[in-house]
C-alpha positions as CSV (number, residue, x, y, z in Angstrom):
1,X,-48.0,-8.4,33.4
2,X,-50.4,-5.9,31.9
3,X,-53.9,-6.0,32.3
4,X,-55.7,-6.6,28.5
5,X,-59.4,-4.2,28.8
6,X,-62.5,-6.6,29.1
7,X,-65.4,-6.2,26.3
8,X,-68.8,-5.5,28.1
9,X,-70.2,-5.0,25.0
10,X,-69.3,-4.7,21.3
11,X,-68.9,-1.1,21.7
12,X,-67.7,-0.5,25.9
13,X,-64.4,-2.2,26.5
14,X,-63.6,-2.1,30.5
15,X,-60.3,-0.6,32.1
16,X,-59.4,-1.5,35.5
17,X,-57.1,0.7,37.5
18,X,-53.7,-1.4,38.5
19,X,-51.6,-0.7,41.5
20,X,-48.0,-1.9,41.4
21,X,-46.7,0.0,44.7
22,X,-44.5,-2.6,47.1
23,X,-43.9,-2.2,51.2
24,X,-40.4,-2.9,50.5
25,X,-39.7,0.3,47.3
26,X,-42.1,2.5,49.5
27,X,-40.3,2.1,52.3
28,X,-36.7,3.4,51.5
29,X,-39.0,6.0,50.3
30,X,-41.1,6.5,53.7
31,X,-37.6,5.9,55.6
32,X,-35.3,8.7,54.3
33,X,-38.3,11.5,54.1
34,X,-39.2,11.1,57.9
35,X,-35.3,11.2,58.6
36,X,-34.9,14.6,56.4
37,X,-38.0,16.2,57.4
38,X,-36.8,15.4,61.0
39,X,-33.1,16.8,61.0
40,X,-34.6,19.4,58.8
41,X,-37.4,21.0,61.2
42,X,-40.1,20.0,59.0
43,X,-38.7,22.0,55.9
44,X,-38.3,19.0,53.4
45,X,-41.9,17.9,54.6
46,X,-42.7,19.3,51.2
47,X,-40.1,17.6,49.0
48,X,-41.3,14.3,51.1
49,X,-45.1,15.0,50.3
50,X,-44.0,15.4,46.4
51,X,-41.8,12.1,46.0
52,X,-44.4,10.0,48.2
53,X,-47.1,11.2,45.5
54,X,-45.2,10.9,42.7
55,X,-44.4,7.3,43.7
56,X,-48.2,6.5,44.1
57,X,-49.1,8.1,41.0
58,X,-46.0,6.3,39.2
59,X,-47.0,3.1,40.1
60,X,-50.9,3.1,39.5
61,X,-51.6,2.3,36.1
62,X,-54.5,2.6,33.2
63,X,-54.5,0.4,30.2
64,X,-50.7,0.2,30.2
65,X,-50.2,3.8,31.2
66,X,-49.2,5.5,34.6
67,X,-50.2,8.9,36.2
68,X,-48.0,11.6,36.8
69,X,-48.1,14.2,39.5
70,X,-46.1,17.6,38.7
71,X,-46.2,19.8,41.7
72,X,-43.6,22.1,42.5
73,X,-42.3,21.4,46.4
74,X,-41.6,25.1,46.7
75,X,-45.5,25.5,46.4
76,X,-46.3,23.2,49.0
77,X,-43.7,24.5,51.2
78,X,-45.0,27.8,51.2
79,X,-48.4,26.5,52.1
80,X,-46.5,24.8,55.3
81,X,-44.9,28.1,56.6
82,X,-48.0,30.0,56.4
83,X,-49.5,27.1,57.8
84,X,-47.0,26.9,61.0
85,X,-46.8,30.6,61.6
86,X,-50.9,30.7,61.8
87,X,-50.1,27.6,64.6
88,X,-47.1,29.5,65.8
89,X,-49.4,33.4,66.4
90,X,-52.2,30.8,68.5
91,X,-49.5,29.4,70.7
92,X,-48.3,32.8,71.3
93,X,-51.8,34.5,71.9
94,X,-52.5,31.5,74.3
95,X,-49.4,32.6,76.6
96,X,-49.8,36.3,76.3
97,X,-53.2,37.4,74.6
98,X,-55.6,34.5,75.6
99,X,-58.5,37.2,74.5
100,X,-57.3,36.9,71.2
101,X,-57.7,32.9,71.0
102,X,-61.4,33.0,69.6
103,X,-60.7,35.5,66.9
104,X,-57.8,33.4,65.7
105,X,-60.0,30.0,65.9
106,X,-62.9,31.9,64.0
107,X,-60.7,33.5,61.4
108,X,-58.9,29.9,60.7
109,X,-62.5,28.5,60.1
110,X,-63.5,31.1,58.1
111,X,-60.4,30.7,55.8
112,X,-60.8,27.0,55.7
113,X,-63.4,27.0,52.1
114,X,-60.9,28.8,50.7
115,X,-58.1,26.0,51.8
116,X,-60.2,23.2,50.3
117,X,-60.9,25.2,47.4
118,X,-57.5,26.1,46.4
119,X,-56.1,22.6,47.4
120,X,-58.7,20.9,45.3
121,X,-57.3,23.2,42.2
122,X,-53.8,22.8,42.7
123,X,-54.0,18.7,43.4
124,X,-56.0,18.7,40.0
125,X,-53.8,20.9,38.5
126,X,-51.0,18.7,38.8
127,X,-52.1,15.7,38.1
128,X,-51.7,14.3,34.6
129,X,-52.8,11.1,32.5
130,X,-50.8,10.7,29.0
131,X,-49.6,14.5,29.3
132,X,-52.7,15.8,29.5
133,X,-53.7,17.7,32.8
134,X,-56.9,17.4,35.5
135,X,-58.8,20.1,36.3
136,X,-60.9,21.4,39.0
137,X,-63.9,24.6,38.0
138,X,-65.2,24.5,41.3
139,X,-65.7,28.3,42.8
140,X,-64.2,29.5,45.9
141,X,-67.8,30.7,46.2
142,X,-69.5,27.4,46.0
143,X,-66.8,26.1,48.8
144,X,-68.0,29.1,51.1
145,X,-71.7,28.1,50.7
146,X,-71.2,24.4,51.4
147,X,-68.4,24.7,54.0
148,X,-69.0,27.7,55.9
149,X,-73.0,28.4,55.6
150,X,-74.7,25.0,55.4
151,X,-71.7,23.7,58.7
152,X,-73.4,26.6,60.3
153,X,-76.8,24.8,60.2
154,X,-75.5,21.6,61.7
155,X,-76.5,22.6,65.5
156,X,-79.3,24.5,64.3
157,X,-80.8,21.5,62.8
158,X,-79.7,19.0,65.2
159,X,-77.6,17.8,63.0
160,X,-80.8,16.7,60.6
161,X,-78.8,18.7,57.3
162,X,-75.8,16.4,57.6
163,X,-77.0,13.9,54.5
164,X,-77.4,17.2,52.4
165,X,-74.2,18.9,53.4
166,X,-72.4,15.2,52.5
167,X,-74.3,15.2,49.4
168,X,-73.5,18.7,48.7
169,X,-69.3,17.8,49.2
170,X,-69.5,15.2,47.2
171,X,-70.7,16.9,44.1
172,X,-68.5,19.6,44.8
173,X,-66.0,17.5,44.4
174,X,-67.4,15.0,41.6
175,X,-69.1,18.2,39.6
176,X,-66.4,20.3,39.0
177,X,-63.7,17.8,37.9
178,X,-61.8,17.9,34.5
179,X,-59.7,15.7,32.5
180,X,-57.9,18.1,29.5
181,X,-61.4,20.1,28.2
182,X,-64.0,17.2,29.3
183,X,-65.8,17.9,32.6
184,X,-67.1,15.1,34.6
185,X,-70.8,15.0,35.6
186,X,-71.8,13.9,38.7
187,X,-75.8,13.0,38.5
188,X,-76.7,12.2,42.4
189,X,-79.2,12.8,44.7
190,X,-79.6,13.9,48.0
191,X,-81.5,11.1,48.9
192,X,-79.4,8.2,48.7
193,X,-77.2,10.7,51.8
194,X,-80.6,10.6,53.4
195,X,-80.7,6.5,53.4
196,X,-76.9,5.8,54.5
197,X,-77.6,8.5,57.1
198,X,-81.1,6.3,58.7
199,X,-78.9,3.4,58.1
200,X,-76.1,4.7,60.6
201,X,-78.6,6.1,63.2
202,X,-80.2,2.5,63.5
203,X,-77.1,1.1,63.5
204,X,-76.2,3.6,66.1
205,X,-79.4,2.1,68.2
206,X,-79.0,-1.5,68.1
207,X,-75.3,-0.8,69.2
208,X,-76.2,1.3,71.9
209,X,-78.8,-1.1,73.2
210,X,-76.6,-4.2,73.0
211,X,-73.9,-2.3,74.8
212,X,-76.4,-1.3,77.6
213,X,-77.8,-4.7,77.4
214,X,-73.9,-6.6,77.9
215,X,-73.6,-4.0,80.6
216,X,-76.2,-5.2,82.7
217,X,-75.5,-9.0,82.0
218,X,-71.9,-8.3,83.1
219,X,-73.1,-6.2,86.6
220,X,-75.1,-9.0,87.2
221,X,-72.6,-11.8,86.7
222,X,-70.1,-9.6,88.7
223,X,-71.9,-8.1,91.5
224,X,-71.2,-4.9,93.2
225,X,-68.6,-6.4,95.5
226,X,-66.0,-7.2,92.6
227,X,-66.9,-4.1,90.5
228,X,-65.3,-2.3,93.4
229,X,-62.0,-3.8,92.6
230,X,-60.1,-1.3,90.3
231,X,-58.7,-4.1,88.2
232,X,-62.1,-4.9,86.5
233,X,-63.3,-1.4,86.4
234,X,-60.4,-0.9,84.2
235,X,-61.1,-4.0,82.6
236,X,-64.5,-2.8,82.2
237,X,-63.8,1.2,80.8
238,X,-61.2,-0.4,78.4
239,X,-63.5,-2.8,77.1
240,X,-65.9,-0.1,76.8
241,X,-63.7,2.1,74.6
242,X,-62.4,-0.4,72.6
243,X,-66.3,-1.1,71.8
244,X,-66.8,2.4,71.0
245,X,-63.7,3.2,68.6
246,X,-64.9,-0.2,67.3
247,X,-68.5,1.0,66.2
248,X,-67.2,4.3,65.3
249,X,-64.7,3.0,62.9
250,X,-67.4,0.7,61.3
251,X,-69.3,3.9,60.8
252,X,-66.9,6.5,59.8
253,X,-66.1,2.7,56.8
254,X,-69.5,2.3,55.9
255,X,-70.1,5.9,55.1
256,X,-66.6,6.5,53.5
257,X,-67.4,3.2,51.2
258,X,-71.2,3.9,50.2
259,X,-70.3,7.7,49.7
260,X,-67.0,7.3,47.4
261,X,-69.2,3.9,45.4
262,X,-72.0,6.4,45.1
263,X,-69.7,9.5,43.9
264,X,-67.6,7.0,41.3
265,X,-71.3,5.1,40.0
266,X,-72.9,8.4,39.0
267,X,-69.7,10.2,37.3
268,X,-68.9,10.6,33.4
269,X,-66.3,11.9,31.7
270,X,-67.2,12.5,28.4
271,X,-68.0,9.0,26.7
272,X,-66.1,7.1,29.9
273,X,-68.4,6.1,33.6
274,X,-66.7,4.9,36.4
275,X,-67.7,2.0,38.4
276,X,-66.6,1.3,42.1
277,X,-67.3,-1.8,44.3
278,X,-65.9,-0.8,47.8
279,X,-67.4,-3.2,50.6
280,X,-67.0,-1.9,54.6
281,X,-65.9,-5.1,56.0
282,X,-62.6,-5.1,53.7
283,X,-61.9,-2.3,54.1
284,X,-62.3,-2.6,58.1
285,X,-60.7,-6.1,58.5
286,X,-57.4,-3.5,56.5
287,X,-58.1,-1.0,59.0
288,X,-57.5,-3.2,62.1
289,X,-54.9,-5.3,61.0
290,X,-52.6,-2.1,59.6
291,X,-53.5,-0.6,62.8
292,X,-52.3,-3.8,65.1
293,X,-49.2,-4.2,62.7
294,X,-47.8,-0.6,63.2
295,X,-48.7,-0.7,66.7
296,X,-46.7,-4.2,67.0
297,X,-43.9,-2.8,64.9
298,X,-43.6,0.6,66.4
299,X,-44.4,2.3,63.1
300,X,-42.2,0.6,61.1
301,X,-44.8,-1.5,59.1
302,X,-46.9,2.2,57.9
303,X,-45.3,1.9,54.2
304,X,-47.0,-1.2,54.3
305,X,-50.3,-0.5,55.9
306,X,-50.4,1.9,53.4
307,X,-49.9,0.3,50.1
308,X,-52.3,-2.5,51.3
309,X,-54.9,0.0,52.0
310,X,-54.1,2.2,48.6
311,X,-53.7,-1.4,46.8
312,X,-57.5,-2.2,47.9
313,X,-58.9,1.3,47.2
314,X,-57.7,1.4,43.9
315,X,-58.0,-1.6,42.1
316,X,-61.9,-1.9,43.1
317,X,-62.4,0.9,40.5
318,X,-62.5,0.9,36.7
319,X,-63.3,2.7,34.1
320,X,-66.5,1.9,31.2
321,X,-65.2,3.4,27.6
322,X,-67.0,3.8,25.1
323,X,-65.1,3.3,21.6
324,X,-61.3,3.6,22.7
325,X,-59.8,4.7,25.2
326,X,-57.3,6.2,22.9
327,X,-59.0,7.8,21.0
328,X,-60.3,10.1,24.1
329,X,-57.3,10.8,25.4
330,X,-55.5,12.2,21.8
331,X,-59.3,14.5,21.9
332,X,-58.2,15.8,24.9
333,X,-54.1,16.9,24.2
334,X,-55.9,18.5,21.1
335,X,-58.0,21.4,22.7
336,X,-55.7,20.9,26.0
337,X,-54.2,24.6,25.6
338,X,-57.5,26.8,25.2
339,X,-57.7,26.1,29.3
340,X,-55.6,29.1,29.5
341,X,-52.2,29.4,31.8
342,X,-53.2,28.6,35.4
343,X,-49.6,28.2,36.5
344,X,-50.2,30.5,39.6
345,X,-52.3,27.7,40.9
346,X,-48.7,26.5,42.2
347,X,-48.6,28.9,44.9
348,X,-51.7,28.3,46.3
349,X,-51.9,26.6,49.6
350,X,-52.6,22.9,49.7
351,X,-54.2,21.0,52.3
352,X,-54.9,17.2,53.3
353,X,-58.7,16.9,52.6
């Protein structure tokens, strides 16, 4: 059943992204590119990575319409060999040439900006709404400042440039994105980075002193006698880690949520803004429950974990047009072609971001 657009106003009609991926299509999908890429060595990983995309895209709609994604799996293969021969030449130095570990660890860090900045291009690239391509202007430069230079200053600061560098990656990202010949504007601040940032740290706190505090409640109840029992030590250190990877998961959601709402709620396309209304204990209550069901089901139940997970993600964001959202789009396919040919873009190396 297609989803009408809802009128804000007389002039801004409202257009909701709609997912209409299934467990059960996805996972004949899932099942036959883990069994090729398998007998294969990891060759068709590429040809999987390209029909599980193309499947996502397929099935999320925009007022009646679906997205299409057009890379070439010989590209992405490409990326994979050079990929695994980097992996294979610091397996090999480890056995023979162990002096030559830290140069190969510093020269795959020092090539990572230029990963993200030519993955962010090609993914763009081949991406497509109503035949008309996404873009992505970002310079390698830019990539090189934010993800080699200001990284740098993490230790040197204690860690007190993190908000800035997030900020910084998320207008990267958000800045230098195009649909046809519109570019999309990103009109953040650093600050709001700043407040999710004091907002994890006291978070951080109160955790920390109620974890101290059960600590000592539970010694006490205990006593030293049956803490010596290796039984409820164990009990104890897995309790303990389960409480951590708990806290750290609710962190790593909260930031991921508030960062991708705040990137979304101050983006526009042209006459179109986006609005997103991600909330951390959704998206956490998915987290555990896709992680006890392919745990349960030995891994059979990942096509599902992640269609509920994409399902969630997607359909929490929609788009505010302004006059018709036709109208755009047939603006766009007009002055599509003065973007020049960017076909080499397909032989760039892509990578998971």
């Amino acid at each position: 059943m297609e989803l009408l657009p809802e009128s804000t106003s007389r002039s801004e009609q409202t257009y909701p992204l709609v997912f209409t991926g299934s467990a059960g299509e996805y996972f004949r999908i899932w099942i036959i590119n883990v069994f090729l890429t398998v007998i294969t060595l990891g060759i068709y990983n590429a040809w999987a990575k390209v029909r599980t995309r193309r499947y996502f895209y397929a099935h999320t709609t925009l007022d009646g319409y679906a997205f299409d994604y057009l890379a070439n799996p010989i590209a992405i293969l490409k990326g994979n060999l050079i990929i695994a021969t980097g992996l294979i030449l610091f397996i090999i130095s480890q056995q023979y040439v162990p002096k030559l570990n830290s140069v190969i660890v510093l020269g795959f860090y020092a090539v990572i900006p230029y990963l993200i900045y030519t993955s962010l291009r090609f993914r763009a690239y081949n991406s497509a709404y109503r035949h008309i391509r996404m873009h992505f202007h970002g310079s390698a430069g830019e990539s090189y400042q934010i993800y080699f230079w200001w990284s740098l200053l993490l230790p040197l600061t204690l860690g007190l440039v993190l908000p800035y560098l997030a900020y910084r990656k998320k207008k990267y990202v958000f800045d230098h994105m195009a649909y046809g010949t519109t570019h999309n504007r990103f009109d953040g601040a650093p600050r709001q980075f700043y407040t999710m940032y004091l907002a994890v740290s006291c978070f951080s706190i109160v955790g920390v002193v109620i974890a101290l505090a059960l600590s000592g409640m539970v010694f006490g109840m205990l006593g030293k006698g049956k803490l010596d029992h290796p039984a409820a030590m164990m009990t104890l250190v897995a309790a303990g880690y389960l409480g951590f990877v708990f806290m750290a998961s609710l962190i790593q959601q909260y930031l991921y949520t508030q960062s991708t709402n705040y990137g979304w709620n101050h983006s526009t396309l042209g006459h179109v803004r986006f609005t997103s209304s991600l909330k951390t204990w959704p998206l956490m209550r998915i987290r555990i429950t896709n992680l006890l069901a392919i745990l349960c089901s030995l891994g059979l139940l990942i096509p599902w974990a992640r269609i509920r997970r994409t399902r969630y993600l997607l359909e929490h964001i929609q788009l505010m047009v302004s006059g018709d959202l036709d109208h755009f789009t047939a603006e766009q396919g007009a002055d599509d072609h003065a973007l020049g040919d960017v076909s080499a873009d397909f032989f760039d190396i892509e990578v998971g971001l």
